[in-house]
Structure formats: structure tokens, C-alpha cells
NUVEX-239757 format. One line per 10 residues: number of its first residue (from 1); for each residue x, y, z of N, C-alpha, C. Coordinates in steps of 0.001 Angstrom, whole numbers, plus 500000, padded with zeros to 6 digits. Example, Ala and Ser with C-alpha at 12.3 -4.5 7.8 and 13.67 -1.06 7.14 Angstrom:
NUVEX-239757
1	513190,494310,507800,512300,495500,507800,513200,496700,507800; 512850,497750,507080,513670,498940,507140,512900,500030,507870
end
This chain:
NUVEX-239757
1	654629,667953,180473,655070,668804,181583,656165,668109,182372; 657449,668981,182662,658675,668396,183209,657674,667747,185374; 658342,667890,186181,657646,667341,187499,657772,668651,188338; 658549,669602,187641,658528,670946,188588,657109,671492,188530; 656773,671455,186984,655675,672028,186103,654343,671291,187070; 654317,669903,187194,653218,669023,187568,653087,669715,188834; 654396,669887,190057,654101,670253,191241,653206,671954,191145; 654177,672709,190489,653600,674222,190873,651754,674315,190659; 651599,673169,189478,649864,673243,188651,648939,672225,189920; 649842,672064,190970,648853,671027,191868,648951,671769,193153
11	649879,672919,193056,649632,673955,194771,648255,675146,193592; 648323,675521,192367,647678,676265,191764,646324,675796,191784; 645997,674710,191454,644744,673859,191546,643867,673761,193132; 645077,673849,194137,644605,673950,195327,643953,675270,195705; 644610,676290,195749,644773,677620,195967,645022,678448,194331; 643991,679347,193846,644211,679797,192558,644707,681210,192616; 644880,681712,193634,644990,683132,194259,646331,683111,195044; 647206,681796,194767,648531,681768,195523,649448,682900,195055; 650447,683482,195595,651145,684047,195196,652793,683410,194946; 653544,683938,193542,654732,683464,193257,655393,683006,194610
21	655354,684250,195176,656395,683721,196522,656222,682967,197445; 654799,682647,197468,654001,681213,198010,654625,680165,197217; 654835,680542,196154,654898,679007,194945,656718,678689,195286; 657070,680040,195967,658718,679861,195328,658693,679269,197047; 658396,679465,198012,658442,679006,199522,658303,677356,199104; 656901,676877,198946,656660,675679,198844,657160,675099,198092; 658318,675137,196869,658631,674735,196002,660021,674405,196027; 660725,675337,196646,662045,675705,196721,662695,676289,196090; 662509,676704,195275,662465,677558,193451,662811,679074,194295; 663370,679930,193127,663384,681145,193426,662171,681981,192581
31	661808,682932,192937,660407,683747,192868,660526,683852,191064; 661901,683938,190744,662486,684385,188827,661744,683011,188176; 662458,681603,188645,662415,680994,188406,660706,680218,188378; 659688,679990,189473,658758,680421,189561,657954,681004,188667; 658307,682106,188043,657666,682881,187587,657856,682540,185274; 659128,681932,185362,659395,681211,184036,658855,680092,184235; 658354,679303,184661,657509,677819,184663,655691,678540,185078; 655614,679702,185496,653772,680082,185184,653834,680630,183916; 654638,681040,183212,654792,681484,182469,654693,680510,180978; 655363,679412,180853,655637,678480,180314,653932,677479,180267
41	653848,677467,181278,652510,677259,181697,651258,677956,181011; 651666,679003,180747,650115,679771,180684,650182,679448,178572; 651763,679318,178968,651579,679200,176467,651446,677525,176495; 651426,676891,177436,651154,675900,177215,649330,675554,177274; 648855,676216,177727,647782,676702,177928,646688,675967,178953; 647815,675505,180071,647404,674724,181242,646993,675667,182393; 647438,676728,182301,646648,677622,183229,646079,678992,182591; 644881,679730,182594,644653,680466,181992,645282,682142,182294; 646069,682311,183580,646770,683527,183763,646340,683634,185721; 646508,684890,185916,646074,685422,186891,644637,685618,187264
51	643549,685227,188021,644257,684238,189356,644499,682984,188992; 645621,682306,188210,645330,681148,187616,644275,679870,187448; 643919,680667,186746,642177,679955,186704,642775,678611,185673; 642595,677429,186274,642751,676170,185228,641819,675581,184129; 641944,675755,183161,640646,675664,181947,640533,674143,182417; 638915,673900,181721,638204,672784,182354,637984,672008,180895; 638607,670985,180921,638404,670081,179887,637093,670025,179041; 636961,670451,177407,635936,670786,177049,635960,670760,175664; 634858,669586,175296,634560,669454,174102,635609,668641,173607; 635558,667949,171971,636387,667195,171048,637051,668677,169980
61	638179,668727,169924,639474,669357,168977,639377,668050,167816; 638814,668508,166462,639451,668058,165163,640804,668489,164629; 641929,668010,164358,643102,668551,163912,642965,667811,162047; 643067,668603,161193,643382,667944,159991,642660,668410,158967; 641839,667997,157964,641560,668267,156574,640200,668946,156733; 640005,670033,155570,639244,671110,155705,638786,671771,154092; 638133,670509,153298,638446,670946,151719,636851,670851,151127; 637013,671226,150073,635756,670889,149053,635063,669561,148504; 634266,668815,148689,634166,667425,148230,633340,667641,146897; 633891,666705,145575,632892,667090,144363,632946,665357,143968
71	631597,665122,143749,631454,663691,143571,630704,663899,141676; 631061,663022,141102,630439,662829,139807,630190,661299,139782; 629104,660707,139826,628118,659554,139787,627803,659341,138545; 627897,658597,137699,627987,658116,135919,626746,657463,136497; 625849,657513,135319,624581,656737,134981,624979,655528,134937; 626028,654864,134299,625503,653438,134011,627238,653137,134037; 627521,652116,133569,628839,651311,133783,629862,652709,132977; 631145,652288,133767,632098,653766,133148,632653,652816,132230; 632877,653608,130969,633298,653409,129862,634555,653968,130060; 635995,653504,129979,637152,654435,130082,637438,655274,128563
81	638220,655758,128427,639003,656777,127215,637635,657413,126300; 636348,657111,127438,635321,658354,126684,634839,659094,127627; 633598,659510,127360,632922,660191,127952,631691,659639,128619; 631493,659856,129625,630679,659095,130359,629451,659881,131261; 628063,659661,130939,626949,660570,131448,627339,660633,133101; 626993,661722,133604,627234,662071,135235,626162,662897,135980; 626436,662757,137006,625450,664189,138121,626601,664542,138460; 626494,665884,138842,627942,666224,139975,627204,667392,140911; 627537,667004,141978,627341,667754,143175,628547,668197,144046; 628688,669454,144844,629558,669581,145468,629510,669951,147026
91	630351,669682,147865,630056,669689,149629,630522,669960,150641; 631120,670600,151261,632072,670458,152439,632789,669282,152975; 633679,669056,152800,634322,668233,153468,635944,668176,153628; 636695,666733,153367,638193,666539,154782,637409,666080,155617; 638226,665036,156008,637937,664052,157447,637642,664431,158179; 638456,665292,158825,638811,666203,160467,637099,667100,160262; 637226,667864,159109,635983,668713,159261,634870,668098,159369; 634144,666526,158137,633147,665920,158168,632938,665332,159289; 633810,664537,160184,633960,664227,161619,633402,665565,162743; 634380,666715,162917,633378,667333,163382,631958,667885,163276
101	631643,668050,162089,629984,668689,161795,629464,667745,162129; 629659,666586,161999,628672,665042,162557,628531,665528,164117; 629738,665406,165052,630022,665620,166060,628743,666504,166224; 629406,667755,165619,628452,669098,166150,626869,669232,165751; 626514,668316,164494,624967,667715,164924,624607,667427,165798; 625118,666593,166239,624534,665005,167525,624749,666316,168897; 625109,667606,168879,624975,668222,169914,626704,668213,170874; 627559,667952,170268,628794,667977,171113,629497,669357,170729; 630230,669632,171671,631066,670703,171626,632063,670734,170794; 632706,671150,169788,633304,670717,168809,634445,671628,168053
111	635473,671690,168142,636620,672521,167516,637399,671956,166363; 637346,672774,165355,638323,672527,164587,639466,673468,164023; 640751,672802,163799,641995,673094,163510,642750,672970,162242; 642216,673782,161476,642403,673573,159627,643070,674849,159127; 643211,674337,157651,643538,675664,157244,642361,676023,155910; 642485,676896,154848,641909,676985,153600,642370,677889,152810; 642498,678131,151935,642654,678905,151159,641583,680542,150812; 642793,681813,150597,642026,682636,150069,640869,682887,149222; 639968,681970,149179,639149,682163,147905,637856,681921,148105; 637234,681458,146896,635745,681874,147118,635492,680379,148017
121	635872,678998,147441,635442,677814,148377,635826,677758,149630; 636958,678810,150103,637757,678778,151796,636182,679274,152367; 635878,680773,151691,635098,681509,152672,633474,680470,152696; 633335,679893,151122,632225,679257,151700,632641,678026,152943; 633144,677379,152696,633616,676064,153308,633394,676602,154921; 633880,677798,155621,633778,677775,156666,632935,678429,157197; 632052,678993,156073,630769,679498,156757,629417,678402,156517; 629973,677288,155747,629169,676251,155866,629405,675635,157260; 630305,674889,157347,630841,674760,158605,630709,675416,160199; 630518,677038,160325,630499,677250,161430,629430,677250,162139
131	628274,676688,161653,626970,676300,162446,627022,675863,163485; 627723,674496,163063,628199,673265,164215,629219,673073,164683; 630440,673729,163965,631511,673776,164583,632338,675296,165080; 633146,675572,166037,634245,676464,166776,635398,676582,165281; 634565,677237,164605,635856,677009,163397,637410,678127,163719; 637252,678761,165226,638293,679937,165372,639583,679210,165147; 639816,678352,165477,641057,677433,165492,641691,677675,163755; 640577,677731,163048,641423,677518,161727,641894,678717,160949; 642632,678884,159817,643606,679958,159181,642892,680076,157720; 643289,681519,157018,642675,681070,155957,644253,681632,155648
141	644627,681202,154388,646276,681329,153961,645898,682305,152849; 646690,683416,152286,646286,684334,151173,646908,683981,150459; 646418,684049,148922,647367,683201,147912,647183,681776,147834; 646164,681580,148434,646202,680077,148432,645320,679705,147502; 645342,677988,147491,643933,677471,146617,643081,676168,148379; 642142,676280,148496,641450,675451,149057,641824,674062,148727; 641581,673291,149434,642297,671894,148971,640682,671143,148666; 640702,670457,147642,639711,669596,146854,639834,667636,146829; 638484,667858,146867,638772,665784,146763,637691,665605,145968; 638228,664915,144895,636702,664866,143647,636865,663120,143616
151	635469,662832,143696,635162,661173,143514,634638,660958,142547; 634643,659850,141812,633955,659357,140812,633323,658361,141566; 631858,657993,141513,630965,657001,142001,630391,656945,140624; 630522,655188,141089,629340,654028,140046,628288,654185,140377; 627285,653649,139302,625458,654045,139698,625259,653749,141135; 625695,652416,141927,625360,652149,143081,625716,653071,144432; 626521,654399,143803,627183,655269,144579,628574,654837,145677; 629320,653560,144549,630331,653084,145492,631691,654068,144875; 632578,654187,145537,633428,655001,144876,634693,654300,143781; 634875,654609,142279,635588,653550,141535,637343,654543,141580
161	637084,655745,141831,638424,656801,142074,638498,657766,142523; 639428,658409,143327,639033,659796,143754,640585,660436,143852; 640718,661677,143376,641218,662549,143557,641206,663462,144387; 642898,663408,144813,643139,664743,146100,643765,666094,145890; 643185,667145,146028,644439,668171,145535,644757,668692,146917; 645916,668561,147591,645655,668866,148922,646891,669265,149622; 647713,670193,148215,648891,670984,148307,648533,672012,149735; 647715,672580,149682,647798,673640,150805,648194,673165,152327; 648345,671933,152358,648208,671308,153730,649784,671061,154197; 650828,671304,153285,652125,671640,154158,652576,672955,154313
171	651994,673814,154194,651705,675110,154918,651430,675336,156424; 650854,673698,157122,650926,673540,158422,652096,673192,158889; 652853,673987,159736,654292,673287,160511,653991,672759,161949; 654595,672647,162717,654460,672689,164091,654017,673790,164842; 655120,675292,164326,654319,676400,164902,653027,676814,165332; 652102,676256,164207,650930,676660,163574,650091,676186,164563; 650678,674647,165037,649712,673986,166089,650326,674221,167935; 651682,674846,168113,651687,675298,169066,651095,676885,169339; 650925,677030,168455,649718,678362,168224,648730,678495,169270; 647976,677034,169250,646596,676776,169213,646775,675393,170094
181	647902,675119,170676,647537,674222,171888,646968,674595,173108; 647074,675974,173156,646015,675730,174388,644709,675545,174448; 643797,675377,172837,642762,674751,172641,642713,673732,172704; 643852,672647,172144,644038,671492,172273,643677,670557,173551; 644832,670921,174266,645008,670925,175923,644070,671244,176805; 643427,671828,176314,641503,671874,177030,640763,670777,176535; 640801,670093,175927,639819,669495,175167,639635,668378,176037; 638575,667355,175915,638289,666145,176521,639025,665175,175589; 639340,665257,174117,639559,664525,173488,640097,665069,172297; 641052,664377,171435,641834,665642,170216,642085,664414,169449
191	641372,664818,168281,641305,663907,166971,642193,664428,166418; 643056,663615,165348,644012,664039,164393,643514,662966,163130; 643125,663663,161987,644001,662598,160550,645162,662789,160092; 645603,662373,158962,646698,662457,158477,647447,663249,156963; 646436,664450,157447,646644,665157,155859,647618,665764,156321; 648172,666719,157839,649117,667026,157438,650666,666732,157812; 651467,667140,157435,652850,666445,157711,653263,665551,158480; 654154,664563,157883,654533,663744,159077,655306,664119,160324; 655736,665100,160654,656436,666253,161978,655052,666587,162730; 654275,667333,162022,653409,667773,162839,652217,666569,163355
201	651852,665377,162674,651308,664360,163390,652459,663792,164298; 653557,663923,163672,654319,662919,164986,654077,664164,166170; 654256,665471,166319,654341,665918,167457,652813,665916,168450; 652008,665852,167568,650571,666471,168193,650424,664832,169087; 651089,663905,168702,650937,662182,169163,651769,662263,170900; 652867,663417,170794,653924,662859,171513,653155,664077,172168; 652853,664929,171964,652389,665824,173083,651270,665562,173812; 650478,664762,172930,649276,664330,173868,649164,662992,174637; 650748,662392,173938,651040,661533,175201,651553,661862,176580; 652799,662748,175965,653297,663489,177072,652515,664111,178521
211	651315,664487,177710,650293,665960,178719,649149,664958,179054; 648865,663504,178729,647567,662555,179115,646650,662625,178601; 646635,663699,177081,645122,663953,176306,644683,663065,175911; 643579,661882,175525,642929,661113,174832,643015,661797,173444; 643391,660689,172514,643649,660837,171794,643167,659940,170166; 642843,661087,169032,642057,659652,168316,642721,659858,167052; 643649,658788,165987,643866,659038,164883,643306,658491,163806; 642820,659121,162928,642213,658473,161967,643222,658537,160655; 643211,657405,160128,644785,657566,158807,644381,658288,157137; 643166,658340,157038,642244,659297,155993,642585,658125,154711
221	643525,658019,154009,643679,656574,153257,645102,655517,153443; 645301,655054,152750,646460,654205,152821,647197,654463,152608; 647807,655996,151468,649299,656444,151058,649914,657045,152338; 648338,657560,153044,648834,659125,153986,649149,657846,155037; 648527,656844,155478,648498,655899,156602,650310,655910,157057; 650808,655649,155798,652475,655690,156541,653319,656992,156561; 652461,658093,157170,653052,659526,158148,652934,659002,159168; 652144,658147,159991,652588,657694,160664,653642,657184,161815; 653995,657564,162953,655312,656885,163376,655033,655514,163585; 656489,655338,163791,656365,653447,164208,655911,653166,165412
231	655724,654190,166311,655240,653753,168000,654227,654704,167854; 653473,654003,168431,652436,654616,168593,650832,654824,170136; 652358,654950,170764,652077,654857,172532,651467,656614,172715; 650763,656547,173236,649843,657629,174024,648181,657964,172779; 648357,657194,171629,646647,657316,170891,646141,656206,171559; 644561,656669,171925,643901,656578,172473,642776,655482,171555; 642514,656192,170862,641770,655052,169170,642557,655291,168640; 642487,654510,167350,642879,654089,165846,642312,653344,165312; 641273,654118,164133,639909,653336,163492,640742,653834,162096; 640385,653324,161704,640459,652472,160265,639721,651519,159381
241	640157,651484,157713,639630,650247,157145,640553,649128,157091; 640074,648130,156201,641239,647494,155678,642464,647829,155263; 642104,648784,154088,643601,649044,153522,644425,649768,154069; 643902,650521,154991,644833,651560,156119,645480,650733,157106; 645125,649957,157386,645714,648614,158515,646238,648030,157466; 646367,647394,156292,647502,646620,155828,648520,647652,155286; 648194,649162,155211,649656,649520,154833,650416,650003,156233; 649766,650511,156975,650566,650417,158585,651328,649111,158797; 651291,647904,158769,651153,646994,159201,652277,646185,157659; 651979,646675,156622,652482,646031,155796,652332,644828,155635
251	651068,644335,155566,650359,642768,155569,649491,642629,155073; 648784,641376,154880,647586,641734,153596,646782,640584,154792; 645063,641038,154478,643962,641072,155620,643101,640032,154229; 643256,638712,154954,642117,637886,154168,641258,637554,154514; 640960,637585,155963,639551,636648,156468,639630,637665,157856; 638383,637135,158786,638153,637504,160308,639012,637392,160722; 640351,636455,160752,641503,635998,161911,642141,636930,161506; 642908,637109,160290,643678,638396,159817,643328,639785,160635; 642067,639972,160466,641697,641177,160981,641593,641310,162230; 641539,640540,163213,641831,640389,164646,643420,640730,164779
261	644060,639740,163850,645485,639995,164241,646175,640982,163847; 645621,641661,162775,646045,642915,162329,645917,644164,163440; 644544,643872,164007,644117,644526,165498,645279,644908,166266; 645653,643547,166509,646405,643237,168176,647965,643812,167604; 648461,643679,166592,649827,644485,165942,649465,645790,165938; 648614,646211,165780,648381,647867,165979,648493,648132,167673; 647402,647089,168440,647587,647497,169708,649042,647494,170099; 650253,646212,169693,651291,646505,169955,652294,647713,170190; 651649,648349,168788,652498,649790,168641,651801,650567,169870; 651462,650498,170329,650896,651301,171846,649288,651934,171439
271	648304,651379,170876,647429,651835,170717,646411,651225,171890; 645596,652176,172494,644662,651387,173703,643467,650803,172747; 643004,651018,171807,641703,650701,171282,641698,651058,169784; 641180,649582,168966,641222,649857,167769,640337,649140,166878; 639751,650313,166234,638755,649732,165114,638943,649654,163638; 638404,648782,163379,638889,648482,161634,637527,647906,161261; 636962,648669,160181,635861,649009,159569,635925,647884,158298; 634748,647679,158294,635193,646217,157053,633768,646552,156065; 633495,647880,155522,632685,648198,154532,630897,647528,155349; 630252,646943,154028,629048,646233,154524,629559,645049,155467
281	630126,644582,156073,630376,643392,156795,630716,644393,158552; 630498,645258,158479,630366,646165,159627,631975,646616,160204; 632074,646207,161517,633607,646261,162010,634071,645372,162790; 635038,645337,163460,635645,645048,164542,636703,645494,165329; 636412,645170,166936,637491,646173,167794,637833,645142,168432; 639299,645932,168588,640528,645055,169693,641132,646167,170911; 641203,645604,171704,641427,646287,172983,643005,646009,173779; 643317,647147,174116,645161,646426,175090,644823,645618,176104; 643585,645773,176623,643490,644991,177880,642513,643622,177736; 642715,643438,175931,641607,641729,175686,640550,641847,174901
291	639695,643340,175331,638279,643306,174330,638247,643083,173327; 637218,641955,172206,637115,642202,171555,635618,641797,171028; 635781,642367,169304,634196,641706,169333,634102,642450,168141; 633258,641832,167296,632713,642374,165546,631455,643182,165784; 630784,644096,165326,629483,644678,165506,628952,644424,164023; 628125,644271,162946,627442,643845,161809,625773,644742,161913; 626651,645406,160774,625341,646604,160356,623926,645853,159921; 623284,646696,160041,621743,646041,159708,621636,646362,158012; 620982,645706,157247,620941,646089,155713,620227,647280,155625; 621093,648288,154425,620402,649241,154063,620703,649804,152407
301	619400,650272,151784,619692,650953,150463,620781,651789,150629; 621907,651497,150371,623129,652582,150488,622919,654106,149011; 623058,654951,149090,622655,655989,148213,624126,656736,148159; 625265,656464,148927,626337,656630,148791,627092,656520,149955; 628422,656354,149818,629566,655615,150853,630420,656585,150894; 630454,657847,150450,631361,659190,150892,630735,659337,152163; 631585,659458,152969,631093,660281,154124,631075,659130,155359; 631079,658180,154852,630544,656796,156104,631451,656626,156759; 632538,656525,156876,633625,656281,157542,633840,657820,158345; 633734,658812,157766,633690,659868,158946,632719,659951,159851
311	631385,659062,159371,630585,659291,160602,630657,658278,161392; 630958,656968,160958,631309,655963,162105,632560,656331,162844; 633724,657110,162781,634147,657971,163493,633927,658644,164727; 632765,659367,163795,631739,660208,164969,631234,659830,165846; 630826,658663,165483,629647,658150,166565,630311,657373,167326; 631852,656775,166966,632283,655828,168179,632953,657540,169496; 633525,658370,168708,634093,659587,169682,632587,659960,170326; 631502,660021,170128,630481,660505,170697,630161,659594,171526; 630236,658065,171170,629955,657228,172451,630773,657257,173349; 632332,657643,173293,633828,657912,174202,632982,659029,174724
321	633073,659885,174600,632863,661266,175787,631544,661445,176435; 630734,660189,176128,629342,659915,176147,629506,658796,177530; 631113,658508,178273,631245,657414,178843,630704,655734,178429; 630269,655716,176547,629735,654199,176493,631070,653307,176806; 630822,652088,176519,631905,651063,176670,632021,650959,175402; 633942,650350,175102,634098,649940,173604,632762,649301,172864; 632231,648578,173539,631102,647797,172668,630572,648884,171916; 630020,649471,172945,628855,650473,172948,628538,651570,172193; 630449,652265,172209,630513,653222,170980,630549,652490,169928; 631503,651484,169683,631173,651021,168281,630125,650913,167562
331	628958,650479,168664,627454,650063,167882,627161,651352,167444; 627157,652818,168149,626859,653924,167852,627251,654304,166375; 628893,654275,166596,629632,654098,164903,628612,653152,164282; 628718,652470,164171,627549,651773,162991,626255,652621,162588; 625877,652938,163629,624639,653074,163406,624880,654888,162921; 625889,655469,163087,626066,656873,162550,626564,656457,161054; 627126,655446,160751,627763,655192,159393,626466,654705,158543; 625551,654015,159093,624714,653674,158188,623416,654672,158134; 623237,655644,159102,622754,657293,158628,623479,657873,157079; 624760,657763,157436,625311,658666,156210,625390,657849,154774
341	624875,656278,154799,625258,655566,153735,623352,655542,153151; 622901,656583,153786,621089,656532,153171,621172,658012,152920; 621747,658562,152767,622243,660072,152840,622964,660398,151103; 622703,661644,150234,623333,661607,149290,624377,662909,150215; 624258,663285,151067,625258,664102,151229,626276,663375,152089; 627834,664303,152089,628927,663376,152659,628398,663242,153867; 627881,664932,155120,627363,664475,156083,625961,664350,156000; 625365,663851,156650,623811,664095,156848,623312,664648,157043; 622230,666020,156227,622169,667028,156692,620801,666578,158027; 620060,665378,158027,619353,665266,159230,619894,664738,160252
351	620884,664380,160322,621751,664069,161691,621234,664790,162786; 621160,663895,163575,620517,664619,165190,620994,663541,166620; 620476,663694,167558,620491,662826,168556,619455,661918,168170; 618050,662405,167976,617179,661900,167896,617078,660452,166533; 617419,661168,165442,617583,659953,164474,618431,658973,165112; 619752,659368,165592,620566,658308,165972,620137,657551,166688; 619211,657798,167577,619029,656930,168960,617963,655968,168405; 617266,656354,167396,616037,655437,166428,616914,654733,165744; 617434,654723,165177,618644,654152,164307,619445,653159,165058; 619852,653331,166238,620775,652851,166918,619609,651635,167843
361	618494,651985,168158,617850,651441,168600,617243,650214,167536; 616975,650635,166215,616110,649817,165035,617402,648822,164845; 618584,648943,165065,619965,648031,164736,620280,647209,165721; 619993,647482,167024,620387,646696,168459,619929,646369,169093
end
């Protein structure tokens, strides 16, 4: 918002029943002029209209991936250039979406901003989905195909490859998300990954620096990690693994010190808070203003590692709007990541408050 914009939304906030020519008196503005900045205002979706009622910050906005997950798990060691025994199961998922349904378990208010395809997996995908999540935000495109991510997991359910088909996702421009900023712009908090374009993550970064939204990016893997811009002033988090921090960063992560310092180069680029996930060896966060500190998961039969990183996600944004301290969400993230790593599904279909807080409690 330019400072004309800031003044008129702080006599509106006072008085919601002011009139233009009140706004154009106190302002100095003419009543025309006035009336193109409420206007501007209302598609920005900072005031809701006449009597300019100001929407009240509400709930976490997912921006990003919205696809089919199909995992095939081989019995025993993969044999390449044959054929190899499997299970295959298939699931809802994309980052942005598995992040919110976690969210919208644990009881948070929860929006998401996707697209899908005309077909039979779009319509299931979002009627799986709209239990727990505000799925109005998202589009279904006609002619389309749903976008897919198929894994191959070893017996231990670690992942040895995975495939993305996830053409439908530059079909998102900028338009698409000034559409739907005034959902945004309500929100307490607006997650982005990085499935789609590098324009439309750079703008959704600069607008929610611009407007003061908290802000959380998650980089989904290491190719997408450099859509990315090079500054990265107004995100709020930036969680990650290893390999997503050494291709940002373009450095290679050998020990604890690496990964601290890999930290503090991310905080450089203007990040306030950042986590980097280090598989079974748990995580660690670095802070702009000094914090830091490793959190170390408690041992568990892992039954699969799809899905874990979206819920330690979850659980650090649930400890943010939950007011915990960096520590505090992080431990939460752990303890939501190691729910989903005893879990054969990506999310958990028992996810609750209640498990978590047993969980979170049996770990800390």
C-alpha cells in the first residue's frame, strides 16, 4: 500500500461509517480521487466495501501444489532393467495441499490456493480434501490432466525415486493469484511452495512483504528450490532439507557447522527464521536476531517418509499462530513429522490435537 492508501485505511479503521467527503476533508484529496484509492482498496481486499468493514486476519492461506500421490514399495532390494515385486497405493497430495489437511486436522483454519485438472482425480482430490480444508480458493482447469507425483520406496519405505508430472501448474500466472488476494491478505499467515512459476512466487514474496503478511516458503525439492529470487526480504520462515539449502545457497552441507552456516546465508537473504530438516538426525533453526538450536527426534519404526516433511511444516506453522517460540514450534514440527513417519499414509489419517500433544509430550 502506497502512504495515501495507509492514511485513508487508518481514518476507516477509526470510523467505518465515514463518508468519502469526510475522507476527502481529512485527507486533502478530492472526493474522485478518494473514491479511486477505496476502490483500489476494496480489490486489494483490505477493506471489505461499504460500511467499510476491515476483514480480520484469519486462518493460514496454502498457495501451491494440489496433485495425486502414487507410491510403489518393492518387496525386497530393486533390481534395475527388470521387474520388481510392489504394493501401490494412491493419495492426495502436493506440499501446499498435504501441509494444509495436517493444518486442518490439528483444528486450524485453513485455505487453499491450487489448481487441478478436469478429471476424475481433480474431482476426487478436492473432495478428499474439503473436509479440512476452504478448498474455494482453488480452480479446476477444463482440458486439463491433474498433476501426479509417483514414488518408488525401498522395503524400509525410504524413497529411492520419484516422479513429477506437474505440467498443469504454469497455467497459474499472476492474474490467477490477484484473483484471490483478498483471501490472501486476510490471512494470519500465507504459505507458498514452489511448484508454481518463478513470477508468480516472486510476486506473492514482494506482496507480502510489501502489505506485512507473515510469510512461509517451503522450496518442495532442489530443482524447483532455484525459482526462487535472490533476496529474500519480507519471508517470514524458510524450512527446508539439506539439499534445498545447498542448491539455494550453491554449497555443499557436511557436518553441524555447515548447517548452521548454511542457516545464517539464508538469513542473509532477508529471511527472519529458518529451518533445515536433517532426515533422522531431526533439525535445526537459525534466527535474524541469534536463535539458535538443533531439536533431535525421539526413535521411531518409520513405515514411510512421504509426507514427513509436510507435516513438520505443519506443526512448526501451527506452533507460529499458536504464539509458541522458535524453539517451541520446532519441537511441535518434530513431533508432527514423526506422527507421519509411523503413518503409511502421506498425511495421517489420525492426526488430531490430541495425538500431537501425547506425542509432543512422549518426545520433550
Amino acid at each position: 500500500m502506497n502512504e495515501k492508501e495507509k492514511q485513508l485505511l487508518n481514518f476507516i479503521d477509526e470510523n467505518p461509517y465515514i463518508s468519502q467527503n469526510e475522507l476527502a476533508e481529512k485527507t486533502g484529496l478530492s472526493r474522485s480521487a478518494v473514491a479511486g484509492y477505496i476502490s483500489n482498496l476494496i480489490k486489494k481486499g483490505k477493506i471489505l466495501g461499504r460500511a467499510y468493514v476491515i476483514p480480520e486476519k484469519k486462518g493460514i492461506t496454502c498457495i501451491g501444489g494440489a496433485n495425486v500421490d502414487r507410491k510403489l514399495q518393492v518387496k525386497d532390494e530393486i533390481i534395475l532393467k527388470t521387474s520388481n515385486p510392489a504394493e501401490t497405493s494412491h493419495s492426495p497430495g502436493g506440499v501446499a495441499r498435504n501441509i494444509a489437511e495436517n493444518l486442518g486436522r490439528l483444528g486450524t483454519e485453513v485455505h487453499l490456493i491450487s489448481i487441478v485438472g478436469d478429471d476424475h482425480e481433480g474431482s476426487w482430490l478436492l473432495e478428499q480434501t474439503h473436509s479440512y480444508v476452504d478448498v474455494s480458493g482453488c480452480q479446476v482447469f477444463p482440458k486439463e490432466t491433474t498433476g501426479t507425483y509417483s514414488a518408488i520406496l525401498n522395503p524400509c519405505g525410504e524413497m529411492v525415486v520419484a516422479l513429477a508430472d506437474m505440467n498443469l501448474y504454469n497455467r497459474v500466472d499472476i492474474g490467477f493469484i490477484e484473483k484471490r488476494w483478498g483471501l490472501i491478505s486476510s490471512s494470519d499467515l500465507v504459505l507458498v511452495d514452489t511448484n508454481f512459476s518463478e513470477d508468480v512466487i516472486g510476486y506473492i514474496i514482494r506482496r507480502c512483504r510489501e502489505e506485512q503478511i507473515p510469510l512461509c516458503v517451503v522450496p518442495v525439492s532442489a530443482p524447483k528450490v532455484k525459482k526462487l529470487p535472490t533476496k529474500l526480504e519480507g519471508v517470514t520462515w524458510f524450512i527446508g532439507n539439506k539439499e534445498e539449502a545447498e542448491a539455494l545457497l550453491n554449497c555443499s552441507i557436511q557436518n553441524e557447522g555447515d548447517f548452521f552456516k548454511a542457516a545464517e546465508q539464508i538469513v542473509k537473504k532477508g529471511v527472519e527464521k529458518v529451518v533445515i530438516s536433517r532426515g533422522d538426525k531431526g533439525l535445526l533453526y537459525y534466527t535474524s536476531i541469534g536463535e539458535a538450536g538443533v531439536i533431535l527426534p525421539s526413535e521411531v519404526e518409520v513405515k514411510d517418509v512421504t509426507g514427513a516433511g509436510d507435516a513438520l511444516v505443519s506443526g512448526v506453522l501451527y506452533g507460529h499462530v499458536n504464539k509458541l517460540s522458535v524453539e517451541g514450534a520446532c519441537k511441535v514440527g518434530v513431533a508432527c513429522a514423526t506422527i507421519a513417519l509411523q503413518s503409511k499414509d502421506t498425511v495421517a489419517k489420525h492426526l488430531n490435537k490430541q495425538i500431537l500433544q501425547e506425542k509432543y509430550n512422549a518426545s520433550f
